[in-house]
C-alpha positions as MATLAB code, in Angstrom:
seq = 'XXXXXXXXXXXXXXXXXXXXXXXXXXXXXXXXXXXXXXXXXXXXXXXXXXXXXXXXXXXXXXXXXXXXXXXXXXXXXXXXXXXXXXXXXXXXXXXXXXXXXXXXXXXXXXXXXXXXXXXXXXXXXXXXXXXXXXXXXXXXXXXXXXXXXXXXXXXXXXXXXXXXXXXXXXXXXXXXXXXXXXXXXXXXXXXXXXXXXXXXXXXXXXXXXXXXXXXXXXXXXXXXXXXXXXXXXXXXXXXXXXXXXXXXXXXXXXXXXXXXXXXXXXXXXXXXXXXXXXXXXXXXXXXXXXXXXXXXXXXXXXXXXXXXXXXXXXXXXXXXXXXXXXXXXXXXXXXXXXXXXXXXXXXXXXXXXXXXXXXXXXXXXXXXXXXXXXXXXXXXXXXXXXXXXXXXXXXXXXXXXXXXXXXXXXXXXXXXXXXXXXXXXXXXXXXXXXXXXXXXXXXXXXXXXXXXXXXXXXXXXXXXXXXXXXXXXXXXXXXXXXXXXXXXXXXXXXXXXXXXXXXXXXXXXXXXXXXXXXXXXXXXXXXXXXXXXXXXXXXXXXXXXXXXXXXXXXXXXXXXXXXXXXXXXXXXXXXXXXXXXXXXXXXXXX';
ca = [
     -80.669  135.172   41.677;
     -77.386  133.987   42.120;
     -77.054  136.237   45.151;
     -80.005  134.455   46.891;
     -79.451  132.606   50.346;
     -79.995  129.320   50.783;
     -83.552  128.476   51.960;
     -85.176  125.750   53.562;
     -86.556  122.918   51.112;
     -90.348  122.453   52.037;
     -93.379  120.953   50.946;
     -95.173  124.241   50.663;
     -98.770  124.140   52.222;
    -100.365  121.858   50.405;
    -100.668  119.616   53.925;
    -101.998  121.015   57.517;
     -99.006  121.626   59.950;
     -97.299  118.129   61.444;
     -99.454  116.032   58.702;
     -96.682  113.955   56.705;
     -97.266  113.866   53.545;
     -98.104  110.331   51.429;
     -95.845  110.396   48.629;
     -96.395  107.288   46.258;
     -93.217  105.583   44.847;
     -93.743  103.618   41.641;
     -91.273  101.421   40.360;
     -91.511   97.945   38.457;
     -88.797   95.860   37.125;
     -90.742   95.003   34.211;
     -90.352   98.015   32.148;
     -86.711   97.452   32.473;
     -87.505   94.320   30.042;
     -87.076   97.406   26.988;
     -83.642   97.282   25.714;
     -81.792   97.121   22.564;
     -82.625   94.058   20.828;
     -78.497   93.296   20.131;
     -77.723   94.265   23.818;
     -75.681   97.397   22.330;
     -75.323  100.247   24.578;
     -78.137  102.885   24.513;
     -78.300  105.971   26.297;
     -81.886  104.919   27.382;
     -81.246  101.677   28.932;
     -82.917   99.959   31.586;
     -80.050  100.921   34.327;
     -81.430  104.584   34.735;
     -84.548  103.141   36.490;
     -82.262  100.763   38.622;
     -79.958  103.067   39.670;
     -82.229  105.809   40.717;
     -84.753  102.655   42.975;
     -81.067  101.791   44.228;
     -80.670  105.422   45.767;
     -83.774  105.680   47.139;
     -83.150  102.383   49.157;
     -79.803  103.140   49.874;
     -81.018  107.015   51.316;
     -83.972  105.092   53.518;
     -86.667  107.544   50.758;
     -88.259  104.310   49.347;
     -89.109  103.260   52.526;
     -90.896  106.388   53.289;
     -92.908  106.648   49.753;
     -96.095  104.500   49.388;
     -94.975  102.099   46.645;
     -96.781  101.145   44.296;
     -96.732   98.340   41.056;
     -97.123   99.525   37.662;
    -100.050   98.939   35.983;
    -101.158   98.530   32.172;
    -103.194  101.372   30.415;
    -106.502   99.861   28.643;
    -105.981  100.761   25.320;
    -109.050  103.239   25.199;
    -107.174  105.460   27.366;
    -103.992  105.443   25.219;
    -106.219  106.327   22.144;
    -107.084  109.415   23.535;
    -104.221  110.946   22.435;
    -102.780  108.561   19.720;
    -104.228  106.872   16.699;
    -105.640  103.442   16.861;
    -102.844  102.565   14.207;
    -100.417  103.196   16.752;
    -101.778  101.843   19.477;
    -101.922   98.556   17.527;
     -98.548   98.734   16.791;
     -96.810   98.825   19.636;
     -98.708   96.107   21.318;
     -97.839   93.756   18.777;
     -94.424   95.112   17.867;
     -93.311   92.513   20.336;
     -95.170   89.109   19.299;
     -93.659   86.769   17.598;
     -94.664   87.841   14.268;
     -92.285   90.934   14.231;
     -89.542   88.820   15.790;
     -87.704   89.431   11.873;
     -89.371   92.994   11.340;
     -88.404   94.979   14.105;
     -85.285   96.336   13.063;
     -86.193   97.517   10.326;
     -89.777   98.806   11.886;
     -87.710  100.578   14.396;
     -85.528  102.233   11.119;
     -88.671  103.928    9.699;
     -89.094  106.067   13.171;
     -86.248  108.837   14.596;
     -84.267  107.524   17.472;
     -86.231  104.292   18.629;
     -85.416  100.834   19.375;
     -87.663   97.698   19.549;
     -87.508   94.245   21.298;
     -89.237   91.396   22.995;
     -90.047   93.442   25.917;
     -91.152   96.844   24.249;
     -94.787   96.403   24.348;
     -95.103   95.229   27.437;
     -92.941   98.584   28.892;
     -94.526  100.721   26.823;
     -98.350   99.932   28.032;
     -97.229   99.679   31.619;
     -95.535  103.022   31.624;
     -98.440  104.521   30.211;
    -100.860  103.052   32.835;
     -98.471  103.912   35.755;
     -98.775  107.710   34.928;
    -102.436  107.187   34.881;
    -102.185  105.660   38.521;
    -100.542  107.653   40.188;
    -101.927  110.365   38.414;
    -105.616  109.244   39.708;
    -104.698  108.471   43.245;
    -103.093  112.305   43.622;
    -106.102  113.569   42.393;
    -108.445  111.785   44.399;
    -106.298  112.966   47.461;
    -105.491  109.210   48.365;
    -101.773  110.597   47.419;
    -100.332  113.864   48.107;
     -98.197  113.433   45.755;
     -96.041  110.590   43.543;
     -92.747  109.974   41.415;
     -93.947  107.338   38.712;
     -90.337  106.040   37.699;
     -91.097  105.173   34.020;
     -89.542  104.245   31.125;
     -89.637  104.352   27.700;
     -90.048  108.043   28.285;
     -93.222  109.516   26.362;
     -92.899  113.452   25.619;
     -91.903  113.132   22.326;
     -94.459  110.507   21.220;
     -96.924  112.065   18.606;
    -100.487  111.287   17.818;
     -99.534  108.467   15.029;
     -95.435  108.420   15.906;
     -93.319  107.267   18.115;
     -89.855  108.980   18.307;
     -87.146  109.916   20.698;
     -86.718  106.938   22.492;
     -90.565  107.433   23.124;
     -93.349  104.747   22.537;
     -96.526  106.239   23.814;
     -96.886  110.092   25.923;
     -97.156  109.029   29.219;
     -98.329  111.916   30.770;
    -100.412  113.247   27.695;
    -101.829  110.325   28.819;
    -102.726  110.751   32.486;
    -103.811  114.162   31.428;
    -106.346  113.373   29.332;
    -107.702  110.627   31.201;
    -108.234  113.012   34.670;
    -110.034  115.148   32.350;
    -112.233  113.868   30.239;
    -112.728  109.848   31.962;
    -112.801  111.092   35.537;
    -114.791  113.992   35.649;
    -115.939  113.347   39.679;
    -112.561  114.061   40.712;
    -112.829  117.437   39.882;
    -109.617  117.948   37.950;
    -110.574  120.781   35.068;
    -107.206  122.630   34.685;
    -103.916  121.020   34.536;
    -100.101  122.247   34.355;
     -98.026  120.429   32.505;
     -94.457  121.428   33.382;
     -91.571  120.025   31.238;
     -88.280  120.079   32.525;
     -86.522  117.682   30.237;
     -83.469  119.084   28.217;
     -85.921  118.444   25.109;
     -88.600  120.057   23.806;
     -91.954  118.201   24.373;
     -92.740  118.076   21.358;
     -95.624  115.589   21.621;
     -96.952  117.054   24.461;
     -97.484  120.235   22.947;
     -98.844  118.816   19.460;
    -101.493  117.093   21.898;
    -103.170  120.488   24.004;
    -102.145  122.864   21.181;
    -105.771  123.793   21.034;
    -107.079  123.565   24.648;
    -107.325  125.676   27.794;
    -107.619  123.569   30.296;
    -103.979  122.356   30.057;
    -101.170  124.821   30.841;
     -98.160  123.290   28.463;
     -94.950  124.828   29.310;
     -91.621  123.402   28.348;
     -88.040  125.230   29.115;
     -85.510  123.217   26.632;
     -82.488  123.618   24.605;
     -83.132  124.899   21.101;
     -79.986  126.154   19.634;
     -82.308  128.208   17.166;
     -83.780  124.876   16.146;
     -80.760  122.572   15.312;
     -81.155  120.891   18.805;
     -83.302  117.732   19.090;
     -85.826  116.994   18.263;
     -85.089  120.075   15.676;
     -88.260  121.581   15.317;
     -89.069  125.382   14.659;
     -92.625  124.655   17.071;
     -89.866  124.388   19.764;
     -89.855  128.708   19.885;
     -91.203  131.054   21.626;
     -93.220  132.529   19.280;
     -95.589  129.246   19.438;
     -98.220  129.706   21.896;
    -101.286  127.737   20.838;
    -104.000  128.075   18.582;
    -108.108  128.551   18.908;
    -109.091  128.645   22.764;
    -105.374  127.016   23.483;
    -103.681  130.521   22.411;
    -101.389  131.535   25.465;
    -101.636  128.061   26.744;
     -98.276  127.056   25.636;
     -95.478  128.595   26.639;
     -91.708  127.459   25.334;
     -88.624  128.818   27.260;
     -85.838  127.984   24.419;
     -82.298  128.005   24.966;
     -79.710  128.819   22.826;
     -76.852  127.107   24.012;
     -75.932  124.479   26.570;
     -74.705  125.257   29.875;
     -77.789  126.488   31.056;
     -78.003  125.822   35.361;
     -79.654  126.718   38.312;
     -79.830  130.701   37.956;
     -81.212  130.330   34.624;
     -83.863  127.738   35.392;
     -84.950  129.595   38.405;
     -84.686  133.310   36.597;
     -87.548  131.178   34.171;
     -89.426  129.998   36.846;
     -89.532  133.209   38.840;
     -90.168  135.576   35.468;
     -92.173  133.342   33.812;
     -93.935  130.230   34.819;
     -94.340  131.286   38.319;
     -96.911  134.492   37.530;
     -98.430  132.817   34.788;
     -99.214  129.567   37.110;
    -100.696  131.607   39.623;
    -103.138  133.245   37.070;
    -104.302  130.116   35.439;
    -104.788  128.111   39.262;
    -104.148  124.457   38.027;
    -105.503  121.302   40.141;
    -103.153  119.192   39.287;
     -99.435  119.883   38.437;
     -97.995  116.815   35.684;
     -94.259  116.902   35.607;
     -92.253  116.069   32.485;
     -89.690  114.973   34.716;
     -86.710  114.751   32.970;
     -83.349  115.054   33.970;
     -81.199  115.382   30.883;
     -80.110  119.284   31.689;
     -78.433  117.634   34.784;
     -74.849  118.644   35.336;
     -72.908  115.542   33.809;
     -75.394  114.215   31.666;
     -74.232  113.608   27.809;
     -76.821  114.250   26.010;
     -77.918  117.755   27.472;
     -74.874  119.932   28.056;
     -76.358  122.026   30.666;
     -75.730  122.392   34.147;
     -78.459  121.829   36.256;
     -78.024  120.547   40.078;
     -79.570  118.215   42.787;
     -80.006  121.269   44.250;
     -81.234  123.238   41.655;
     -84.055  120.079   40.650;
     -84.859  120.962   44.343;
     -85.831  124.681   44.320;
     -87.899  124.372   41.034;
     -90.077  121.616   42.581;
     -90.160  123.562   45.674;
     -91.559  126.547   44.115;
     -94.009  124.654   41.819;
     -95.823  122.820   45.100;
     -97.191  126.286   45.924;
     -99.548  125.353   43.383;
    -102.518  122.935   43.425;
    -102.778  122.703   46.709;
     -99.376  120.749   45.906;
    -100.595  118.367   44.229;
     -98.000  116.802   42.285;
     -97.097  113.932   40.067;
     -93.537  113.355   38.744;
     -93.203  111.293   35.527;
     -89.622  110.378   34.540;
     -88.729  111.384   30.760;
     -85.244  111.466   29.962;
     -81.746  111.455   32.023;
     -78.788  109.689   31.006;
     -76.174  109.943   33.743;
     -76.961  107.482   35.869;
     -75.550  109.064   38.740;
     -77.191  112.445   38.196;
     -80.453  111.141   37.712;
     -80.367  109.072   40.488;
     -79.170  112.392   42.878;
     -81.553  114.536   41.267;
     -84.795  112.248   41.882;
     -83.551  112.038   45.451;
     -83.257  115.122   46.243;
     -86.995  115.862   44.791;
     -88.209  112.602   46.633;
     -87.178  114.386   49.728;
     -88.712  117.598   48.957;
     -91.851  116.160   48.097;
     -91.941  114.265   51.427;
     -91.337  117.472   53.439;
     -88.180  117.255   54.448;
     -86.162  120.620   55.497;
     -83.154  120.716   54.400;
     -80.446  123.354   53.014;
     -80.285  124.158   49.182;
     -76.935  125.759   48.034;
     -77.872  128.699   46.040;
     -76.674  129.292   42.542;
     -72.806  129.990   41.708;
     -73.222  131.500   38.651;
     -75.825  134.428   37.579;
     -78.184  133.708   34.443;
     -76.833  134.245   31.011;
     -77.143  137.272   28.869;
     -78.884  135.224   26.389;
     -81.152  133.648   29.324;
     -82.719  136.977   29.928;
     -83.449  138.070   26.317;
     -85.062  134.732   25.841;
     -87.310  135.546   29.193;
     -88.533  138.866   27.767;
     -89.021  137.603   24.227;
     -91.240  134.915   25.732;
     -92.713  137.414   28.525;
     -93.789  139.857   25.154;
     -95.085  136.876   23.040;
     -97.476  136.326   26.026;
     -98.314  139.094   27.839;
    -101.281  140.045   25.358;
    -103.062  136.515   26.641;
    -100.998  136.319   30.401;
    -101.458  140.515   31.739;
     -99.508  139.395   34.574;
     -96.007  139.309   32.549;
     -96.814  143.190   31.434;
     -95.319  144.004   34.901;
     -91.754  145.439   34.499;
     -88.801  143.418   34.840;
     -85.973  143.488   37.612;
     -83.030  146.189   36.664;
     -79.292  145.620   37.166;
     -79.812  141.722   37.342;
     -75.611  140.485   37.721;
     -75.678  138.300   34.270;
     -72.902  136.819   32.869;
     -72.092  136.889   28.924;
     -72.905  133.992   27.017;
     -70.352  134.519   24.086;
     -67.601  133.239   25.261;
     -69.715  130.090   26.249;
     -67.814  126.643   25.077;
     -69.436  123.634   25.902;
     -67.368  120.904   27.467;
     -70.409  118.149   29.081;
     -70.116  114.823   30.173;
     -67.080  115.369   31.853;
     -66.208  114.540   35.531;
     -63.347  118.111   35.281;
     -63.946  120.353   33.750;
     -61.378  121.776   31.180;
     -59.520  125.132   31.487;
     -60.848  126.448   28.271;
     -58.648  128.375   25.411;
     -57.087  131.812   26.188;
     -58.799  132.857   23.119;
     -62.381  132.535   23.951;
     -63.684  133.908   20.557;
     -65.878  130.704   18.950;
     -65.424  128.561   15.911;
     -65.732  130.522   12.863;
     -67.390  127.522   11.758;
     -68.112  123.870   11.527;
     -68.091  120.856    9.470;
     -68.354  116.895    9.296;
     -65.443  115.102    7.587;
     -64.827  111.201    6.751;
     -61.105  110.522    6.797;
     -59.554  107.177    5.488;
     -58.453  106.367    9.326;
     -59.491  103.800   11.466;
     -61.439  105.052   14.905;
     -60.589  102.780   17.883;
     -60.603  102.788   21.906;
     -57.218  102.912   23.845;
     -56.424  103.330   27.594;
     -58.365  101.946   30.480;
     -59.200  105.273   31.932;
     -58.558  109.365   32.103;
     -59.171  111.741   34.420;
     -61.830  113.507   32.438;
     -64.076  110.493   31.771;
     -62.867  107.588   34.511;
     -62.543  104.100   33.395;
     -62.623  103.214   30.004;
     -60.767  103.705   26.775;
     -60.441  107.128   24.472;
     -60.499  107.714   20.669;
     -57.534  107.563   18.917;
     -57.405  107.662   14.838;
     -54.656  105.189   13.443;
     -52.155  107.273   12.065;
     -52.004  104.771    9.047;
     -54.360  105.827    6.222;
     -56.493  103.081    5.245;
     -58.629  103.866    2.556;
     -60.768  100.555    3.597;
     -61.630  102.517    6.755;
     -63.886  105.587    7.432;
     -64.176  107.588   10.239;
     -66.425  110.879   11.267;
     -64.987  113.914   12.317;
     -66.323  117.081   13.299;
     -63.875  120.104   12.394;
     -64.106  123.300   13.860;
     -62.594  126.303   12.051;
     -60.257  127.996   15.297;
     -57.598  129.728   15.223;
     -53.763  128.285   15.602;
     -53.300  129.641   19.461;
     -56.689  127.959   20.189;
     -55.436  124.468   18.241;
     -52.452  124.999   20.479;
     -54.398  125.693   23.608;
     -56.285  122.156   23.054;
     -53.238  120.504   22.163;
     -52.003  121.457   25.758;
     -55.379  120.170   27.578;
     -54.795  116.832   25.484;
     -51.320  116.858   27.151;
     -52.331  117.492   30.458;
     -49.957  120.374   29.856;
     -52.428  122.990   31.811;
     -51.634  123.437   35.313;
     -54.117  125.345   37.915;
     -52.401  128.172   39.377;
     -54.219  127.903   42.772;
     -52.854  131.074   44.283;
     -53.948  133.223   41.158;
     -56.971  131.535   40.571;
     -55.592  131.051   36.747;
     -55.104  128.460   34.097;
     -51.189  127.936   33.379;
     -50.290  126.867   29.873;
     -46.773  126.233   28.444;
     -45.398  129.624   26.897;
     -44.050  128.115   23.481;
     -46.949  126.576   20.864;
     -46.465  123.199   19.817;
     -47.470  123.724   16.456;
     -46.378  127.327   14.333;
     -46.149  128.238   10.480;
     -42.860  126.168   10.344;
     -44.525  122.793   11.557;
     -47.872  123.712    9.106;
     -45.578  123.712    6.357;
     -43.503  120.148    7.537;
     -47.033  118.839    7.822;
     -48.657  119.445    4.502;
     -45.453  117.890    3.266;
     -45.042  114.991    5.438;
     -49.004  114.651    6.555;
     -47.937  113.828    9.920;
     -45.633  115.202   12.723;
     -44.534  113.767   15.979;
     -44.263  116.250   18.758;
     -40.688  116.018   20.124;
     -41.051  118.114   23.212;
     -44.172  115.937   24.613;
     -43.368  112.426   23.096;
     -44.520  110.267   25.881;
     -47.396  112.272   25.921;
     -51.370  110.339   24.520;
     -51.763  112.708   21.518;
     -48.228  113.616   20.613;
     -49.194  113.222   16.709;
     -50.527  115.582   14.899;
     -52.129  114.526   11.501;
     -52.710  116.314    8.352;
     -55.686  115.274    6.985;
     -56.017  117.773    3.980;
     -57.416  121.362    3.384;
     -61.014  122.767    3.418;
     -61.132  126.633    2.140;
     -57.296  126.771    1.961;
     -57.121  126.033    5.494;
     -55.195  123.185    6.437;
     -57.297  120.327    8.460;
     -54.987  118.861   11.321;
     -55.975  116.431   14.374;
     -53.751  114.677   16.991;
     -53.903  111.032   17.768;
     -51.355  109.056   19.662;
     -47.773  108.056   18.332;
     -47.207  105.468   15.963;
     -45.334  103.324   18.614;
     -48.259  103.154   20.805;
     -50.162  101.183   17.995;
     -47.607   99.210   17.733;
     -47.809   99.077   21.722;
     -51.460   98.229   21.419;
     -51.073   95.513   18.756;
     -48.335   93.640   21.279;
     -50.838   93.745   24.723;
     -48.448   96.170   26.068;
     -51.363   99.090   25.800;
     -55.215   97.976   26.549;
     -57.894   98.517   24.353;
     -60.735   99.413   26.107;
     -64.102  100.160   25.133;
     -65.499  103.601   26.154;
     -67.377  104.871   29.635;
     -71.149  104.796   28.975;
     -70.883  108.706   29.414;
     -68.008  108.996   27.209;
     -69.572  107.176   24.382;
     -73.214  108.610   24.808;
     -71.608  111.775   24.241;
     -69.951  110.516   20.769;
     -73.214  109.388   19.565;
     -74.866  112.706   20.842;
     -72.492  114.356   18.169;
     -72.878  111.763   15.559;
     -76.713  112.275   15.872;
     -76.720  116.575   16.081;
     -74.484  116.526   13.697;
     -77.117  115.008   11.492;
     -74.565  112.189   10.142;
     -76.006  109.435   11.811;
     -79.429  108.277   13.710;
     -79.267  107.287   17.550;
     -78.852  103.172   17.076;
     -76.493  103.844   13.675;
     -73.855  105.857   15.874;
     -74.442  103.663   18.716;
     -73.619  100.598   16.322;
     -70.682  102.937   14.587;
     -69.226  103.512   18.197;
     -69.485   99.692   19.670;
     -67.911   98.484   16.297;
     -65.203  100.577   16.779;
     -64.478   99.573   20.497;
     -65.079   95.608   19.769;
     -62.638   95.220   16.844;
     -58.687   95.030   17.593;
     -55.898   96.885   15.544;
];
């Protein structure tokens, strides 16, 4: 575990000894043509497939793949897993006669966009899986990366959702098995690595052996997305599919390496080698990265990097990558590159895991391993004693960020939380922080405005931990780097005394940090006798803004994908409304 040495990254030996291995590289401008039909910012935007081909040029890895053009999936093969309904959809959802429709088409589905260049995306993604797919099987390939997008694991039979059109790879699957029967492919693993549940996917080989589903995903006891309860543990297929899906939930963000691998190594691993796939299909996203703000777990280059490594022990390593989701552009882009290189053999060193695996990692491993081990005998075997864990109840998630913060000294979590609309108006100061680089941060207007309405989310904490983020705010916390230790100022900002002159005067300007970003506190009301306060910046400073003195400045593209991320699990808005709810707010001056 996280005590492991760092090992070589190799191709396993799915090749003879001093054969290099053909790795096929798919990447077409084309699908990029699916955007936002406004040209708002989306987290799935055509810059995640640009910036990951950029990397691979840049690193000399492209030039070593076999690359390939995409190429459109005949609609019979897409019909194999969706309805002809949908299929007719989306390849008109782009002709001229939805030009006025769209929107609201797009309105009736969760999370989706459509535009002028949807269809043509959508059917080409689709058909690359297939290729690539077909050309590993066949052993022309020994293995490929089909960079893809829209993503697909979330599509369903007769829906598209999650910033998915059609399943890509529920796609390929299907077609190896049942349209290419001479290649000999009659058990496939589906591995899903995205920070979402595959949803889709599973819906589509619920009922059949020959496809190994497994999926390791945030859950958060179902309120994560796509917030379904078929997202446990406890579902494990139906009919001849029973034990042929396997769900690794997680319960919190933060996850990483040691958790990922302790999954791997107690659960997919043993189970893989009893079921002997052909083919490996890999739900390749990269949304659990470390940075990436929709995910909030911590997964590395590295980390990407041992889990492929250990999965091309399988199927003679045959392997096919299909890109899902990923949303930092600069940790998707590292992350593909480091699994390009393993997959073209080359030896490198893998930093092992700093942290152990949760608590909560491991009960979720032996719930899972107990759900199964009627239908998988293999997991009966006893698990490791004395594995170093580390607690997950002091967890607090803090993603997105490029620092990380110090954290409160009381760890204990919210008691509770709630969504608020306050009579304030939202807007984007700065040009950049140190937590989120270049780019403006929210601010409320300390002037009420009842002609303005803003979303909050409160947390119920306690005063020293309202203090304790009032100091991070500040850049009041210092790193003692002889102790090792987070410094904070001894005397709290805000005590009984300063309560009672805000319910009074409903706001209070912090004397001792004046000059400071967020020396305002606001009282915005109570909620169960308990007063509800925020900080925003001074009143001066919007007067500062309103002159030129201050910039406004829209948000980072991490920064704001990680306000819509809240907007959207907090169940107050859908992915394009926050989207349009956040740009608003960073286009219109004070």
């Amino acid at each position: 575990m996280a005590a492991a040495s760092a090992a070589p990254a190799a191709a396993g030996a799915a090749h003879p000894v001093g054969a290099a291995p053909r790795v096929g590289l798919l990447y077409d401008e084309r699908m990029c043509a699916h955007a936002t039909p406004d040209g708002k910012y989306h987290p799935e935007n055509p810059e995640r497939l640009r910036a990951i081909w950029k990397k691979l040029g840049e690193q000399g890895v492209a030039e070593r793949c076999v690359i390939m053009p995409a190429k459109e999936a005949k609609d019979k093969y897409i019909a194999s897993v969706h309805s002809s309904t949908h299929v007719k959809l989306m390849k008109s959802i782009s002709s001229k006669e939805h030009n006025y429709r769209r929107k609201n088409l797009a309105s009736n589905y969760n999370s989706i966009y459509f535009n002028e260049g949807s269809s043509e995306s959508a059917f080409l993604a689709a058909g690359s899986v297939i290729e690539v797919a077909e050309k590993v099987a066949a052993g022309e390939l020994s293995s490929a990366i089909a960079l893809v997008r829209p993503p697909g694991h979330h599509a369903e039979h007769n829906e598209p959702m999650g910033f998915c059109l059609f399943n890509n790879v529920a796609i390929a699957a299907n077609y190896l098995l049942n349209e290419r029967p001479d290649l000999g492919i009659k058990k496939i693993l589906i591995v899903d690595w995205d920070v979402h549940h595959g949803n889709g996917t599973q819906k589509m080989f619920y009922n059949d052996s020959r496809v190994l589903f497994f999926s390791v995903h945030r859950f958060d006891h179902g309120a994560f997305y796509p917030s379904q309860g078929d997202a446990s543990h406890c579902f494990i297929g139906e009919g001849d599919g029973q034990g042929y899906n396997i769900n690794v939930p997680w319960n919190h963000g933060g996850c990483g390496d040691a958790d990922y691998i302790a999954a791997w190594d107690h659960v997919l691993l043993p189970v893989a080698e009893a079921f002997d796939p052909d083919i490996i299909l890999l739900s390749a996203g990269f949304d659990a990265a470390r940075g990436d703000p929709l995910g909030g777990c911590d997964v590395t280059p590295d980390g990407y990097a041992r889990l492929l490594t250990k999965l091309l022990g399988f199927a003679k390593g045959r392997m096919v990558m299909a890109l899902e989701g990923g949303y930092n552009t600069v940790s998707i882009a590292n992350s593909v590159l480091f699994c390009a290189k393993v997959l073209l053999g080359d030896q490198f060193r893998l930093k092992p895991p700093k942290d152990s695996p949760f608590d909560s990692t491991w009960n979720v491993i032996k719930e899972v391993r107990d759900e199964l081990k009627t239908c998988w005998p293999v997991l009966r075997s006893k698990l490791p004693k004395n594995v170093p864990l580390r607690s997950s109840s002091s967890y607090v998630e803090v993603d997105g960020m490029s620092i990380a913060c110090f954290g409160s000294h009381d760890t204990s979590p919210p008691r509770g939380a709630m969504w608020k609309t306050v009579p304030h108006r939202l807007f984007f100061g700065r040009s950049s922080t140190p937590c989120w680089g270049a780019g403006g941060v929210a601010f409320l207007n300390p002037e009420t405005n009842y002609n303005e309405k803003s979303w909050i989310c409160m947390y119920k904490i306690t005063l020293e931990q309202f203090n304790d983020v009032l100091f991070q705010e500040n850049r009041l916390v210092k790193d003692d780097n002889e102790g090792g230790k987070a410094e904070s100022p001894d005397s709290p900002l805000i005590g009984l005394s300063e309560i009672e002159s805000l319910s009074s005067n409903k706001a209070l300007h912090l004397e001792p940090i004046k000059d400071s970003w967020y020396s305002n506190v606001l009282y915005l009301g109570q909620e169960d006798s308990i007063p509800i306060l925020t900080m925003t910046c001074p009143s001066l400073d919007v007067v500062r803004h309103k002159a030129g003195e201050l910039p406004l400045s829209p948000p980072s593209d991490t920064y704001s994908a990680t306000l819509i991320r809240g907007l959207v699990e907090g169940k107050q808005l859908d992915a394009n409304e926050a989207a349009s709810y956040i740009d608003a707010a960073a286009a219109r001056g004070l």
